[in-house]
C-alpha positions in Angstrom: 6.2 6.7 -19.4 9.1 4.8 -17.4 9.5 8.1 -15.6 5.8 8.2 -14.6 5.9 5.2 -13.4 9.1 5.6 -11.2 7.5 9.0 -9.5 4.1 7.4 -9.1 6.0 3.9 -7.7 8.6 6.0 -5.1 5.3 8.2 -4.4 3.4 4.7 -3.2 5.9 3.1 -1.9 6.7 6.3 0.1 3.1 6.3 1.9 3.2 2.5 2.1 6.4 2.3 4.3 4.7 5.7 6.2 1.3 3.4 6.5 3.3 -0.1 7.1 5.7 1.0 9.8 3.1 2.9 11.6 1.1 -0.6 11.9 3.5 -2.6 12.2 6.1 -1.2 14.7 4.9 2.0 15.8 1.8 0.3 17.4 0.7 3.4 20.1 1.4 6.1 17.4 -0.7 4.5 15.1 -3.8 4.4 17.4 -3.3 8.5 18.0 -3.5 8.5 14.1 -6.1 5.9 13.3 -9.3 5.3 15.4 -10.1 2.1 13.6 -7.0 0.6 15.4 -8.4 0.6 18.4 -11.4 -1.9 17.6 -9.0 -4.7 15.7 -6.5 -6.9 16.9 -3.3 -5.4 17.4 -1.8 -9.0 15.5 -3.9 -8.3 12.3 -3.0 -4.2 12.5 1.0 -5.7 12.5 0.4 -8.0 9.9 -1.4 -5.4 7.1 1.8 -3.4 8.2 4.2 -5.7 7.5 2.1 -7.0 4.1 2.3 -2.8 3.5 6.4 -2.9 4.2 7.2 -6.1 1.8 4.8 -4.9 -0.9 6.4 -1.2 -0.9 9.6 -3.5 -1.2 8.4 -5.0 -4.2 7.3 -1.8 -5.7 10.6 -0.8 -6.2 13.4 -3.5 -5.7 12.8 -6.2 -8.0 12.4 -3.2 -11.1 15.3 -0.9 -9.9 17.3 -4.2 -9.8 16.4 -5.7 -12.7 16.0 -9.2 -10.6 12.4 -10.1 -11.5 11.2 -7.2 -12.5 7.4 -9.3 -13.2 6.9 -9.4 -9.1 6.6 -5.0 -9.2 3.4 -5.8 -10.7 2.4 -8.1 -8.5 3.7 -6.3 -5.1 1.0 -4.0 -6.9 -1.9 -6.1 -7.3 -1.2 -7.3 -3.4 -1.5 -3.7 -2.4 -4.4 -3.2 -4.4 -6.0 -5.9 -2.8 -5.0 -4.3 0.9 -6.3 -0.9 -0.1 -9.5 -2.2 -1.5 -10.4 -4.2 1.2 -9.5 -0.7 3.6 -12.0 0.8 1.9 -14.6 -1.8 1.9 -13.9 -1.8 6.0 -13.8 1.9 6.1 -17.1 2.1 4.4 -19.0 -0.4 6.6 -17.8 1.9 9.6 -18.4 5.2 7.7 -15.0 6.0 7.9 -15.5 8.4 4.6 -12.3 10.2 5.1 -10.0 6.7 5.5 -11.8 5.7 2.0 -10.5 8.8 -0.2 -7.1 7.9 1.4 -7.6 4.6 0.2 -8.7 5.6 -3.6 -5.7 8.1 -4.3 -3.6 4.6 -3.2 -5.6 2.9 -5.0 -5.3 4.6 -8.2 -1.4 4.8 -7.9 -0.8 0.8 -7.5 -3.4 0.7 -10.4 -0.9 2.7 -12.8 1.8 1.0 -11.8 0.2 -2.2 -12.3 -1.2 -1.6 -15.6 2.1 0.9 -16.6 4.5 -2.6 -16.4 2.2 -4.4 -17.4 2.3 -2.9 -20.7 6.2 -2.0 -20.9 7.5 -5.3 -20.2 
């Protein structure tokens, strides 16, 4: 199980530095990518990219360094709450595609949450 949950954490945290850096320092790139970035502010598109950065942080850092290993689960539960909320702002602009993205993340910071949860 501890190996599952190191693939499925490095395989989120992966796609949440991607997602994060995008938003939060590559500003122009991420309008080519996104259209939804172009009708919010481009302080609150920096700030769910930096939220997106720290929590891929926490996915991995405070586990692989033994320091606090309880906040993994919580840097999950924070990106839950990101990805969630995309969806629910996908969905009000029928942005169908953006909300599958948003499930298979979703579903990962789920398992990780609930997989160290359990094996603490």
């Amino acid at each position: 199980m501890n190996i599952a949950l190191w693939i499925v954490q490095g395989i989120a945290a992966l796609g949440f530095v991607y997602s994060g850096w995008l938003k939060a320092v590559q500003y122009d790139s991420a309008k080519q990518s996104w259209k939804w970035v172009k009708d919010v502010p481009r302080a609150l598109v920096a700030f769910i990219g930096f939220a997106e950065l720290l929590g891929a942080l926490g996915l991995i850092v405070p586990q692989a360094a033994t320091i606090a290993p309880a906040l993994t689960p919580i840097a999950a539960a924070g990106l839950g709450a990101i990805v969630l909320l995309g969806a629910v702002f996908h969905a009000m602009r029928k942005e169908y595609r953006e909300i599958g993205v948003n499930a298979v993340f979703l579903a990962l910071v789920l398992f990780v949450l609930i997989g160290r949860l359990l094996t603490a």
